[in-house]
C-alpha positions as CSV (number, residue, x, y, z in Angstrom):
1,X,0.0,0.0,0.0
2,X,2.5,2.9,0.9
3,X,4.5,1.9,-2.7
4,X,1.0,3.1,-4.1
5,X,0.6,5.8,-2.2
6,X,3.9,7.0,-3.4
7,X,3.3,6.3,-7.0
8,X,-0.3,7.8,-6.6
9,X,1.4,11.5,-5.2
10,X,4.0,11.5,-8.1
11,X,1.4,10.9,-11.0
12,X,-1.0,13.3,-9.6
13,X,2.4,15.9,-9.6
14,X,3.4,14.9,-12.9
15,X,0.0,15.4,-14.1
16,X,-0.5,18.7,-12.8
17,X,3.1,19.6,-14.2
18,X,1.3,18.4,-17.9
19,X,4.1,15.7,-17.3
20,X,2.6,12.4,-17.3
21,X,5.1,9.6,-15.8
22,X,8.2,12.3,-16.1
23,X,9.2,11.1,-12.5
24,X,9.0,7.0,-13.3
25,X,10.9,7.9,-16.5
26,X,13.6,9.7,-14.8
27,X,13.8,7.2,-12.0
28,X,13.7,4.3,-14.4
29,X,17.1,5.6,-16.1
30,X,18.6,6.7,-13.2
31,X,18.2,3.2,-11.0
32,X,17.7,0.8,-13.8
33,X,20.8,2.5,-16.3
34,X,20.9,5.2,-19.1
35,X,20.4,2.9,-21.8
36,X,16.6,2.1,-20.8
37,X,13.4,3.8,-21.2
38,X,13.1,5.1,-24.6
39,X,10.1,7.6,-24.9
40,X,8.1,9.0,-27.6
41,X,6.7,12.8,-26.6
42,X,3.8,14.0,-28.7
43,X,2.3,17.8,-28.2
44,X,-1.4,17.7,-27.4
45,X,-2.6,21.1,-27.9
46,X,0.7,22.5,-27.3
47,X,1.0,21.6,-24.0
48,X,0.2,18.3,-23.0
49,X,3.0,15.2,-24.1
50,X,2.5,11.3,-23.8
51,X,4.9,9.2,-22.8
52,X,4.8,5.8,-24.6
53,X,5.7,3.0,-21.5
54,X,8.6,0.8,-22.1
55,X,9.5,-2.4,-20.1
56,X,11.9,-0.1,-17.8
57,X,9.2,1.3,-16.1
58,X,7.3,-1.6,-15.8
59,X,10.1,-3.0,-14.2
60,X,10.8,-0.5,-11.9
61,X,7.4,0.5,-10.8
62,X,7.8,-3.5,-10.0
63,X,10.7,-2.9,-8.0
64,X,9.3,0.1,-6.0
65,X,6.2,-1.8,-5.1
66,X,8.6,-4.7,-3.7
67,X,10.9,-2.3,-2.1
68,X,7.9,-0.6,-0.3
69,X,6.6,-3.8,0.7
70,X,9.8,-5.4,1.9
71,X,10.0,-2.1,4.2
72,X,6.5,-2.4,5.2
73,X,7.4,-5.9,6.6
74,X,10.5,-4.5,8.1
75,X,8.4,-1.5,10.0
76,X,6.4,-4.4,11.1
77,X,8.9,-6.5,12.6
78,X,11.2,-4.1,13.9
79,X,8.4,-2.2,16.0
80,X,7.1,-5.8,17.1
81,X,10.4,-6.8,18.5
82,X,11.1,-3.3,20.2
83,X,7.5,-3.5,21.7
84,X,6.6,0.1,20.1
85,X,3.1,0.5,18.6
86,X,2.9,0.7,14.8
87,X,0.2,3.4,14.1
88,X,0.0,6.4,11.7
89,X,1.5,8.5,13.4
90,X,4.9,6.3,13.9
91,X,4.3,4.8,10.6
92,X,5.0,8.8,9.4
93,X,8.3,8.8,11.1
94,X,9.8,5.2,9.9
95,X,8.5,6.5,6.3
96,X,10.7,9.7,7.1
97,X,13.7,8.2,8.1
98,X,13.8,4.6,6.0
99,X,12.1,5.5,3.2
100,X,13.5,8.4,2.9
101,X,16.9,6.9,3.9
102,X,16.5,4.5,1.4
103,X,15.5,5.9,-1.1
104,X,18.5,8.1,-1.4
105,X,21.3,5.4,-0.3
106,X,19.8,3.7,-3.5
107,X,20.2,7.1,-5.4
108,X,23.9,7.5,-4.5
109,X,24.5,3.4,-4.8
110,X,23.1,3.1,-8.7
111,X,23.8,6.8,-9.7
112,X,26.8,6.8,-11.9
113,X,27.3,11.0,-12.5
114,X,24.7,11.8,-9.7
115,X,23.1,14.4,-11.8
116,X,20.7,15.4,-9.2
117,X,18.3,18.0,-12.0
118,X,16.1,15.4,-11.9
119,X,15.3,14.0,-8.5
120,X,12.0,15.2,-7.1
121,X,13.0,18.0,-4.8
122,X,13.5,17.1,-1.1
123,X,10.3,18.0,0.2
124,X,8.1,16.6,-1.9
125,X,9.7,13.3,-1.1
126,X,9.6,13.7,2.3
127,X,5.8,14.4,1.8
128,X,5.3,11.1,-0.1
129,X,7.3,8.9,2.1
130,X,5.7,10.6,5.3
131,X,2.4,9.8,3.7
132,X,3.3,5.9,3.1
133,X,4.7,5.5,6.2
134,X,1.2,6.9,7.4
135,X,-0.4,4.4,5.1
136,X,1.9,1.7,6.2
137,X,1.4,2.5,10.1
138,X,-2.3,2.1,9.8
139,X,-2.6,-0.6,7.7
140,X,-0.8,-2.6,9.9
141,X,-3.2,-0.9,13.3
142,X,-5.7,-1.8,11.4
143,X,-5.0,-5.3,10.6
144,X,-4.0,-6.0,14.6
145,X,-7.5,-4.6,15.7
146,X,-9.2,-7.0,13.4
147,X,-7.0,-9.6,14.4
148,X,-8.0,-8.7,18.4
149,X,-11.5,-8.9,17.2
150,X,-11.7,-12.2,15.3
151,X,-9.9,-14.1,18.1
């Protein structure tokens, strides 16, 4: 869920930038190499341009959900065993520091001329991973009150 709520924020912002997908494209040739992604940009009405989706994307919007997932499953064991709650509100602050944390250990890792125009700027991705963390945090408060419930 928080992978989707991370792809959901940057579509609606590349949509309201009349950029649909510029962010998966940018991240696709940045974490997946330069020679991927190959994009055909049409005007529409002089404003609006289409990307055509390549297999690079597809591929790395695969990977992001996993990533997300494999952190949600972190966030869940690692509160478990420290005997902190996992709620919304401490969901927000795992997605601000791992996420977050991740997400730009990866960028330095797979970034071979770290050219940095690109990258979303550093609020906005606090925002989003503050926001999945959120998601992640209550999913998992939710799914432990209907476990109480059932048994």
């Amino acid at each position: 869920m928080a992978g989707l709520v991370v792809v959901g924020f940057y579509f609606v912002g590349d949509l309201t930038h009349l950029a649909p997908l510029s962010t998966p494209l940018a991240l696709s040739r940045t974490f997946l190499g330069a020679g991927g992604m190959q994009t055909i940009e049409q005007p529409f009405n002089g404003a609006l341009r289409f990307t055509v989706l390549a297999t690079d994307v597809i591929a790395f919007t695969i990977l992001h959900i996993l990533v997300f997932t494999l952190l949600g499953l972190a966030a869940a064991a690692l509160f478990r065993s420290a005997g902190w709650p996992l709620n919304p509100f401490t969901g927000a602050l795992y997605g601000v520091f791992a996420y977050t944390g991740v997400f730009y250990i990866s960028l330095v890792l797979t970034s071979d001329a770290l050219n940095t125009a690109w990258i979303p700027g550093f609020v906005s991705v606090l925002v989003a991973n503050t926001l999945a963390g959120a998601m992640t945090g209550g999913v998992v408060q939710l799914l432990q009150r209907r476990r109480r419930r059932l048994g």
